[in-house]
C-alpha positions as CSV (number, residue, x, y, z in Angstrom):
1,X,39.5,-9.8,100.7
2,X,38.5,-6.3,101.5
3,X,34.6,-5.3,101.5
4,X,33.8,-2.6,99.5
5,X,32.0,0.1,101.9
6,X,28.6,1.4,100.0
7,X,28.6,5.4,99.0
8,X,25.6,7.2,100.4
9,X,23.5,8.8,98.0
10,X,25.1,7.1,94.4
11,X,24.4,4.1,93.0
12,X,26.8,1.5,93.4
13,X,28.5,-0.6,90.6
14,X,30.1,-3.4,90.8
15,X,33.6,-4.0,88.6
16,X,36.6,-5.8,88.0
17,X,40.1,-5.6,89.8
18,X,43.0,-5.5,86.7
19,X,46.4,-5.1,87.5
20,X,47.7,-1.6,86.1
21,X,49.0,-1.3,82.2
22,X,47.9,-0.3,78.9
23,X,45.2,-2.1,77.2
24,X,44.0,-2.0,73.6
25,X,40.1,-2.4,73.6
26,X,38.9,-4.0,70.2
27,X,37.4,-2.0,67.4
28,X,33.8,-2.1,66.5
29,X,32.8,-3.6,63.4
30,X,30.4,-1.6,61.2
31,X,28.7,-2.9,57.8
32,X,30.3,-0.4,54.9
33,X,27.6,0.6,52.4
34,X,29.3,-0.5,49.5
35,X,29.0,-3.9,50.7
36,X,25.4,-3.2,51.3
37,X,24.8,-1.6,47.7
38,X,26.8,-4.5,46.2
39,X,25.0,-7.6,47.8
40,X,21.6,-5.7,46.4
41,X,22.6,-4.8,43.1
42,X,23.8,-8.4,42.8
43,X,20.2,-9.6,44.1
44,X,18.4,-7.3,40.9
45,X,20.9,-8.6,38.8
46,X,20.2,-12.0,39.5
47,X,16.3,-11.4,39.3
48,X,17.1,-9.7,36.1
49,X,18.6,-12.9,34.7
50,X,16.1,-15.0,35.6
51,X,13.2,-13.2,34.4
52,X,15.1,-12.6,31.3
53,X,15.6,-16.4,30.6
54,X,12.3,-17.0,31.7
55,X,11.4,-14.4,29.2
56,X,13.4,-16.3,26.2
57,X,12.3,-19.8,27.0
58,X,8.8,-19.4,26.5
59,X,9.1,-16.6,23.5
60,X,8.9,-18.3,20.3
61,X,11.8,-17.6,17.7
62,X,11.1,-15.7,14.8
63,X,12.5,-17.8,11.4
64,X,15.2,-16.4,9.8
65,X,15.4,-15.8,6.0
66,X,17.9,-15.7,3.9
67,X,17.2,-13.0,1.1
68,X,17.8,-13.5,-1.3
69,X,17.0,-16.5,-2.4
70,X,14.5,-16.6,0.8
71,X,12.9,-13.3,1.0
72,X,9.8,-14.1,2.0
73,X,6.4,-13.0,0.6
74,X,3.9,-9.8,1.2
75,X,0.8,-10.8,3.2
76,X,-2.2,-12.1,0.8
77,X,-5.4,-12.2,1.3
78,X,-8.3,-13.4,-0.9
79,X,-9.2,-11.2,-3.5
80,X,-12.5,-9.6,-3.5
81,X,-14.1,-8.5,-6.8
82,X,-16.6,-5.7,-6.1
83,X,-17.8,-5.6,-9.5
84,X,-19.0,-7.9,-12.5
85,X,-16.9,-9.1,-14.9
86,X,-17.6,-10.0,-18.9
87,X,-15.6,-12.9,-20.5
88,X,-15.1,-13.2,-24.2
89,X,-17.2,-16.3,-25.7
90,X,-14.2,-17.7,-27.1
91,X,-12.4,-17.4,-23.7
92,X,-9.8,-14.7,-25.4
93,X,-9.6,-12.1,-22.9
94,X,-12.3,-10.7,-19.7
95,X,-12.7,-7.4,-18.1
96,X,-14.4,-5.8,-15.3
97,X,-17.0,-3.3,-16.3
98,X,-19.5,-0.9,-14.2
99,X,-21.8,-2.4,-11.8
100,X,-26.1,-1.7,-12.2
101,X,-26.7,0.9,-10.7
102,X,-23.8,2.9,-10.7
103,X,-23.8,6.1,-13.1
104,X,-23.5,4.1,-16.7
105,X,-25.7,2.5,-18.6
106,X,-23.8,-1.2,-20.0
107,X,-24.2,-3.1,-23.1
108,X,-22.4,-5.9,-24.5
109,X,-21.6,-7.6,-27.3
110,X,-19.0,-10.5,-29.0
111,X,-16.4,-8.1,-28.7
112,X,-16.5,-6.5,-25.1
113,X,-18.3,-3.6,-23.3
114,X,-19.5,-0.1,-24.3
115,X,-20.9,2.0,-21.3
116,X,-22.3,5.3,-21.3
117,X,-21.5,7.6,-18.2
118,X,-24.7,9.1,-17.6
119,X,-23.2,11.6,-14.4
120,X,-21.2,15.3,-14.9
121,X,-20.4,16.1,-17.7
122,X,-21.5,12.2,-19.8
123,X,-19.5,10.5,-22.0
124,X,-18.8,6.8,-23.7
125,X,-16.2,4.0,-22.5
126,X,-15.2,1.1,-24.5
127,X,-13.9,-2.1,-23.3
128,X,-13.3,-4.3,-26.3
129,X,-10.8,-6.7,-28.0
130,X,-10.0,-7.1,-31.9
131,X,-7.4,-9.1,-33.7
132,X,-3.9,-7.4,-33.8
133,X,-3.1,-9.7,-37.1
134,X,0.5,-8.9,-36.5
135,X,0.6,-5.0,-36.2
136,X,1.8,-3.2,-33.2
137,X,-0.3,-1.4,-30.6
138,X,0.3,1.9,-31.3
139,X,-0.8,0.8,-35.6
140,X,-4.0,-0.3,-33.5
141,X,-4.2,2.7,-32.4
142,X,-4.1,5.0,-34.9
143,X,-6.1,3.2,-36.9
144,X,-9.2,3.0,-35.2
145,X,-8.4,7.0,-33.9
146,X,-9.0,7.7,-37.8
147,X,-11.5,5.2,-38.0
148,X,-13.8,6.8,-35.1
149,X,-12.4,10.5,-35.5
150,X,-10.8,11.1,-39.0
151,X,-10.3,14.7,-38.0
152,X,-8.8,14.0,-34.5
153,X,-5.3,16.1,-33.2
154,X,-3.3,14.3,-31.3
155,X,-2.8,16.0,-27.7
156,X,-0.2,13.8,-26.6
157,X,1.1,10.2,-26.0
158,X,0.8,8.4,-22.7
159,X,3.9,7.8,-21.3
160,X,4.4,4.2,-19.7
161,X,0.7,2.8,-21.1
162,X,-0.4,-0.2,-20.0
163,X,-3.6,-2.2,-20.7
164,X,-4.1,-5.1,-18.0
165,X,-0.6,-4.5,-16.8
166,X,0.7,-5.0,-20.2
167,X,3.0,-2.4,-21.8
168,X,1.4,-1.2,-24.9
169,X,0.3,2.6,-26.3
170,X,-1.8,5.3,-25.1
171,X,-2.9,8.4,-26.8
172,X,-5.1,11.8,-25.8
173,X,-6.4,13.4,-29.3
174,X,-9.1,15.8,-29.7
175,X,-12.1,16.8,-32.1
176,X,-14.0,20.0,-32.3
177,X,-17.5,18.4,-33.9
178,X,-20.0,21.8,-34.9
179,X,-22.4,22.1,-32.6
180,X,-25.8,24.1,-32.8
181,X,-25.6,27.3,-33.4
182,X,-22.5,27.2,-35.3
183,X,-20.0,27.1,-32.4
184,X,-17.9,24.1,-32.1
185,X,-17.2,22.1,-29.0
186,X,-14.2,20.1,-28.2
187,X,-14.3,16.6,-27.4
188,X,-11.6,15.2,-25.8
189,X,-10.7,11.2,-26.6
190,X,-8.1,8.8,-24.6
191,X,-7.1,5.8,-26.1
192,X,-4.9,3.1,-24.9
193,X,-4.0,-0.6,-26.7
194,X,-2.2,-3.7,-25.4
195,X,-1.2,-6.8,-27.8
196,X,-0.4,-10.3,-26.3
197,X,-1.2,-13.9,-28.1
198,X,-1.8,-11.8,-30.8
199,X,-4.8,-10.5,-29.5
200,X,-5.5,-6.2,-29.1
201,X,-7.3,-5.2,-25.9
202,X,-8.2,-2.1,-26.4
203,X,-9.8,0.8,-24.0
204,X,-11.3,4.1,-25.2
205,X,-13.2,6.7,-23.4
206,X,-15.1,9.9,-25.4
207,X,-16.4,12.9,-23.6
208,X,-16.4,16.7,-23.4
209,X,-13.3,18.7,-22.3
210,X,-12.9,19.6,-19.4
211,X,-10.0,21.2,-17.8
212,X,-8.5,19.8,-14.5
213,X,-7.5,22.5,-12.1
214,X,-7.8,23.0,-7.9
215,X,-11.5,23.0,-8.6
216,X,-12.4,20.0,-11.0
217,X,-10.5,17.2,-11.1
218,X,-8.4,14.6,-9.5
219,X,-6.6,17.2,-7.1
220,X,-2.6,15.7,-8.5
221,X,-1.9,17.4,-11.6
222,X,-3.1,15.8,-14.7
223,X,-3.6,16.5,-19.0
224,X,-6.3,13.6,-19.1
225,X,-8.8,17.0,-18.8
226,X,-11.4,14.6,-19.1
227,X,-14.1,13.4,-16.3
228,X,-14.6,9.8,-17.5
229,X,-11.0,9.1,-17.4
230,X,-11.0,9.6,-13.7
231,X,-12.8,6.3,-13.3
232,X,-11.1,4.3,-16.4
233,X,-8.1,3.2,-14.7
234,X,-9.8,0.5,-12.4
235,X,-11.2,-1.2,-15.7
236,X,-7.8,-0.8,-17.9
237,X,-6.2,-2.7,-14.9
238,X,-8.3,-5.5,-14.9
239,X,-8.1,-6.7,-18.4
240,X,-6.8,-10.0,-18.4
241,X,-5.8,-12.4,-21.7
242,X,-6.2,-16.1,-21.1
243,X,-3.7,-18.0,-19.2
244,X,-2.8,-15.0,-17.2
245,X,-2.4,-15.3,-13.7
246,X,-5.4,-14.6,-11.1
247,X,-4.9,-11.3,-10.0
């Protein structure tokens, strides 16, 4: 065995004796960065689903409906009735009329509601029922039209009337009473008449003519041309006969 002699001045190292040849030293192994990307995408994805059947296990179902014949119904609430209401004393029909307090002054009778519109330009509303004893609405009509105003043009008929969501007849006529001074105003009427059971509810309103335009009016275009019937519909609408439905 031969002693290795020390080098002055460098550092010594010690080794290993191989025999002479070629040799193949081993490759280093490196971690590739798709394998890296891979193992954490499949991590998220596994989180994903997890957190996503965690998500459906505690989320109620919504039901399913089959429409038709299932089609489900609108949200209801209680109704609420902001103003009084006047029933017939036989029962035969009820309305809703204007509160006290509001700009008309009320009275009542057997047959239903008259109310004067004390505000702009004043005027009369009638809420009231009679017998139809057989005849149609628009007969109805036209008789109490000559009955009230014998000397009353018709303007025109309103399309699609309805009294208390019933289909009947609707009218606009006018009458140019003399006033003082020998000048003549025009007073503008509106009409409408529904018949069920036999029974005529019937709505009028009287006052002067006024034009509706971008200045006066109810802003959509409109012949009514008459204040009062900007506030008749909510009345017409809640006529009801008896035995109809709560509405």
């Amino acid at each position: 065995m031969t002693t290795p002699v020390p080098v002055t001045g460098e550092e010594e190292f010690l080794g290993y004796a191989l025999p002479p040849g070629t040799y193949l030293a081993p490759a280093l192994r490196h971690a590739r960065f798709s394998n890296t990307v891979g193992l954490w995408a499949a991590g998220v994805v596994v989180v994903a689903l997890i957190l996503v059947g965690v998500s459906l296990m505690v989320t109620q179902k919504a039901p399913r409906y089959m429409c038709p014949p299932e089609c489900g119904a609108p949200p209801m609430g209680t109704p609420v009735t902001g103003l009084p209401r006047f029933t017939a004393p036989d029962g035969s029909f009820s309305v809703s009329y204007p509160a006290p307090g509001s700009a008309y002054e009320v009275t009542t009778d057997a047959r239903g509601i008259t109310a004067k519109f004390t505000g702009g330009d004043t005027g009369y509303m009638q809420l009231f029922s009679q017998p139809a004893a057989g005849r149609s609405a628009r007969d109805i009509a036209d008789e109490l039209l000559k009955k009230k105003f014998p000397d009353a043009k018709v303007a025109y008929e309103i399309p699609n009337a309805m009294v208390g969501y019933q289909p009947g007849y609707g009218e606009v006529a006018d009458v140019w009473p003399q006033g003082t001074g020998n000048s003549y105003i025009r007073i503008r009427t509106v009409l409408l008449v529904s018949v069920k059971n036999d029974l005529a509810l019937v709505a009028g309103a009287v006052g002067p003519y006024h034009a509706f335009g971008p200045d006066f009016g109810p802003g959509l275009p409109s012949g009514a041309n008459l204040q009062l019937a900007q506030d008749m519909g909510k009345y017409v609408n809640s006529f009801t006969w008896n035995g109809d439905p709560a509405r």
